[in-house]
C-alpha positions in Angstrom: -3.7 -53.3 4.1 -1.8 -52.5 7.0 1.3 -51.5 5.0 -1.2 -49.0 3.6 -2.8 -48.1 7.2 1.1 -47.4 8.1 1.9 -45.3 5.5 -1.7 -42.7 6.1 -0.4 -42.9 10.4 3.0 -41.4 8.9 2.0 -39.1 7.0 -0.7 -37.9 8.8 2.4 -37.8 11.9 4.6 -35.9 9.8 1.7 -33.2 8.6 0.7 -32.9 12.5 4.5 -32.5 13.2 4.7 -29.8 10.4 1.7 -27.9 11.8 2.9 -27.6 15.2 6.6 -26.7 13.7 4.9 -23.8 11.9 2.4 -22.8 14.7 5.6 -22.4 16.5 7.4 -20.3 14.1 4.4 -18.2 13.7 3.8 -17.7 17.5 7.5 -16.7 18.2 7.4 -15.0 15.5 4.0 -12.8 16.7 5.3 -12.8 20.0 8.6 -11.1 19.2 6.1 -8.3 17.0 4.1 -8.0 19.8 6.4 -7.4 22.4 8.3 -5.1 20.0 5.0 -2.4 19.5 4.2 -3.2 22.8 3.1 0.2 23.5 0.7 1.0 20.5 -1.0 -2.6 21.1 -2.0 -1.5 25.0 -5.2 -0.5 23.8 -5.7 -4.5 22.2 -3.9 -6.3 25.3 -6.5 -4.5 27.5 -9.5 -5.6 25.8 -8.5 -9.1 25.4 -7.4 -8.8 29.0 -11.2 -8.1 29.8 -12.8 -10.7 27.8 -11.5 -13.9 30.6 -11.6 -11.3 33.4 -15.0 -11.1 32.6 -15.7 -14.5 32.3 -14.3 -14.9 36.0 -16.5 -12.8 37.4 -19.6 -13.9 36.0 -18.3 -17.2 37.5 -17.8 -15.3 40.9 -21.0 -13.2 41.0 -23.2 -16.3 40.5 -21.9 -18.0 43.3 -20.7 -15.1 45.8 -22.1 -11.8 44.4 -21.0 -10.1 48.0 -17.9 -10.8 47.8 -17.8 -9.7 44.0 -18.9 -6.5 44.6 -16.3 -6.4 47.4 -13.6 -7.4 44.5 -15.3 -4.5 42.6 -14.6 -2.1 45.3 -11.1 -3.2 46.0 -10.2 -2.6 42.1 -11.8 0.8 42.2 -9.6 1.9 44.8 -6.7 0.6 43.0 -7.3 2.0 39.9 -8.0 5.6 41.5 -4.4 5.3 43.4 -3.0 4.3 40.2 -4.7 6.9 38.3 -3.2 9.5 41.1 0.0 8.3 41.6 1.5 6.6 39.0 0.1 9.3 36.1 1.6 12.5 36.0 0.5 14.1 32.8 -3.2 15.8 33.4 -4.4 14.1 30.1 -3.1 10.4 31.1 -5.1 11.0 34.3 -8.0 11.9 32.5 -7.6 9.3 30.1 -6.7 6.6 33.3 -9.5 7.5 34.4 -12.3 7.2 31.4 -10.5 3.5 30.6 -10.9 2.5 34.4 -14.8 3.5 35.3 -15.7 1.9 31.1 -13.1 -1.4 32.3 -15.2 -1.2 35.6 -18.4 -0.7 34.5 -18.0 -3.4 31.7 -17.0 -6.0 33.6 -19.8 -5.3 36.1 -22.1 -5.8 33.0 -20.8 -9.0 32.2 -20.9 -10.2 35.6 -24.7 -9.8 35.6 -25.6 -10.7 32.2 -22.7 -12.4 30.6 -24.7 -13.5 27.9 -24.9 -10.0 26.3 -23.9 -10.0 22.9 -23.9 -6.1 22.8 -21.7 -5.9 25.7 -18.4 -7.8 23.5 -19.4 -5.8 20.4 -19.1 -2.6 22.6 -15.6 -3.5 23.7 -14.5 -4.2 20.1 -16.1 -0.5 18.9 -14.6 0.8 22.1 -11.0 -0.3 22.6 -9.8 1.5 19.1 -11.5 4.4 19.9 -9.7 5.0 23.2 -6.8 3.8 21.4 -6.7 6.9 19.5 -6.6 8.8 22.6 -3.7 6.5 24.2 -1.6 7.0 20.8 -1.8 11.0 21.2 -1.3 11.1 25.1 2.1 11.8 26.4 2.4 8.0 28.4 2.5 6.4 24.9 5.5 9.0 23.5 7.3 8.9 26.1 7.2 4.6 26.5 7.8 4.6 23.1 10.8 6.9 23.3 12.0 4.9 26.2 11.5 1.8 24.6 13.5 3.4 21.1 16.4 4.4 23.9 16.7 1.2 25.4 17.7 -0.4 22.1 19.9 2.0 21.0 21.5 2.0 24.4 22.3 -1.8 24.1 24.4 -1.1 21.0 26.0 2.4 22.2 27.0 0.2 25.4 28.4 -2.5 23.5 30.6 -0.1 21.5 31.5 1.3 24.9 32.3 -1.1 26.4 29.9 -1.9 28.9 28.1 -4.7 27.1 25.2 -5.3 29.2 24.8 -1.9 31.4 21.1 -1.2 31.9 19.2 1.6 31.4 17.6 2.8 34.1 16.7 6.0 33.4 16.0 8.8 30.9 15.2 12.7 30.7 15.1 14.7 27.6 16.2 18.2 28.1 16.4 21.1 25.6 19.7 20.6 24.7 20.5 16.9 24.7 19.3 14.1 27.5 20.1 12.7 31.2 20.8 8.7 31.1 21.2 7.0 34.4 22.7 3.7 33.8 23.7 0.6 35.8 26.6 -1.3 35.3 26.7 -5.4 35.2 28.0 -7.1 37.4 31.7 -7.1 36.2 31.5 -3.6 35.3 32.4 -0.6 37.6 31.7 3.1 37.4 35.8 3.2 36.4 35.3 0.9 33.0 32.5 3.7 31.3 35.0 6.6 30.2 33.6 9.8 28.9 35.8 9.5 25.4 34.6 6.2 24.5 30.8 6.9 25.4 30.9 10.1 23.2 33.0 8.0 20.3 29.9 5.4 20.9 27.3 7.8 20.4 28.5 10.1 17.4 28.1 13.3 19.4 30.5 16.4 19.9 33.9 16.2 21.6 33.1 17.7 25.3 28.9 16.5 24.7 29.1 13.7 27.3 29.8 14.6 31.3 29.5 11.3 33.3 28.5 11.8 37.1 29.0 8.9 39.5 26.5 8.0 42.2 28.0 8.0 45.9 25.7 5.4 46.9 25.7 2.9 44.0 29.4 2.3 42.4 27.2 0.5 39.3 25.5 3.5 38.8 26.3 6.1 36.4 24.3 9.0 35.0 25.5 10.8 31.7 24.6 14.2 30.4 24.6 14.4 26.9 25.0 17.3 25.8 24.5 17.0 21.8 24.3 20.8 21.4 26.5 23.4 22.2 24.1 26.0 24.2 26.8 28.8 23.5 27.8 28.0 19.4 25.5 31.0 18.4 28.0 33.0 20.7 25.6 34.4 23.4 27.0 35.0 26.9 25.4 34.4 30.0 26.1 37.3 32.5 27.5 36.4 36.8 25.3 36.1 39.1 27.5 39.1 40.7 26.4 41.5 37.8 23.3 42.0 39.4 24.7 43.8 42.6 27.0 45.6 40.5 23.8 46.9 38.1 21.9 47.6 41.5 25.0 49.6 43.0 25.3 51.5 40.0 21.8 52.6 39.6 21.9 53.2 43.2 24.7 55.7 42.6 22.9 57.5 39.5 19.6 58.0 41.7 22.0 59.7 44.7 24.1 61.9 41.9 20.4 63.1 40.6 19.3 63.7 44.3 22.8 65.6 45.5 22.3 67.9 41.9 18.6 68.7 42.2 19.3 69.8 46.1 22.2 72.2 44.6 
């Protein structure tokens, strides 16, 4: 009887054991997916953000509703500096600014009547339908870009390298792309050379200019050039053509003056 009562605690050990092994493996692993679409699942993280926010302050307005509509204020103001300042495109302000009076409002809602079935079912209706607007706005492109650039940076530094330089900064222009990068710590501004950067990233001999930063001798920003502006052979005139054009049309309008007084 016991050796039986042994056996069922071991097995049922090694089945617990197993479980938590492959809850592991299956959080890491949704973890790693998560953090690698991490922009096109802001839309999700916000509105499971809301659900224990909400919860909180249905905890707070039953016990200090003053001081939760102060809270309410407080946010309010943040989310219109953060709407105005840290969103530069006019549709991520207007879009900021739907998601934070509905985020707002909601949670308001829930603080007063938590127990409002229709107020969860009109977060899960509501947070793919803004999504659609977050996944055609420009902040979503542009984080997704950054985030594509930062791992291809890791490997074109590598094969540079400067294993472990961080990119700090990007800019997309019309004929390549601006990079500001940091060096590590045993890196300097000497050990990123212009031949090996271009050989790292597969572009044109004469595509990469590297500019050093006076005040930070980690800090290097690349211009990458990836095409040639003049391969289709047009020519861009001196600035000093200008006078000489005005001059010489200066000197045609006296000639036609000098002739129609003779």
């Amino acid at each position: 009887m016991s050796r039986k009562h042994t056996n069922g605690s071991g097995r049922r050990g090694f089945l617990a054991a197993a479980a938590l092994a492959i809850g592991a493996w299956l959080g890491a692993h949704l973890g790693r997916v998560a953090f690698r679409y991490r922009w096109q699942l802001v839309p999700l993280f916000l509105a499971v953000g809301l659900l224990p926010l909400g919860w909180v302050t249905a905890w707070t307005w039953w016990l200090w509703p003053d001081w939760t509509l102060a809270a309410f204020g407080v946010g309010a103001a943040c989310a219109a500096v953060w709407v105005w300042q840290g969103l530069h495109r006019v549709y991520d302000r207007i879009l900021g600014a739907v998601v934070a009076a509905l985020g707002i409002a909601w949670l308001l809602a829930v603080a007063v009547n938590p127990g409002a079935g229709v107020l969860y079912g009109m977060l899960a209706l509501a947070w793919p339908v803004l999504g659609v607007f977050w996944w055609c706005g420009g902040a979503f492109r542009s984080g997704r870009a950054m985030a594509q650039l930062r791992r291809r940076w890791a490997g074109i530094a590598e094969l540079a390298g400067v294993a472990g330089a961080k990119l700090i900064r990007a800019e997309t222009t019309e004929v390549g792309e601006v990079l500001t990068v940091e060096m590590p710590g045993d890196k300097t501004q000497r050990d990123l050379s212009r031949e090996r950067v271009e050989a790292a990233m597969s572009t044109r001999p004469g595509g990469i200019h590297l500019v050093k930063d006076d005040r930070n001798a980690r800090r290097v920003t690349i211009h990458h050039v990836a095409r040639d502006p003049w391969a289709d052979g047009s020519e861009a005139a001196h600035p000093l053509m200008a006078v000489v054009a005005a001059m010489a049309a200066a000197e045609t309008h006296t000639d036609t003056e000098l002739e129609e007084a003779a």
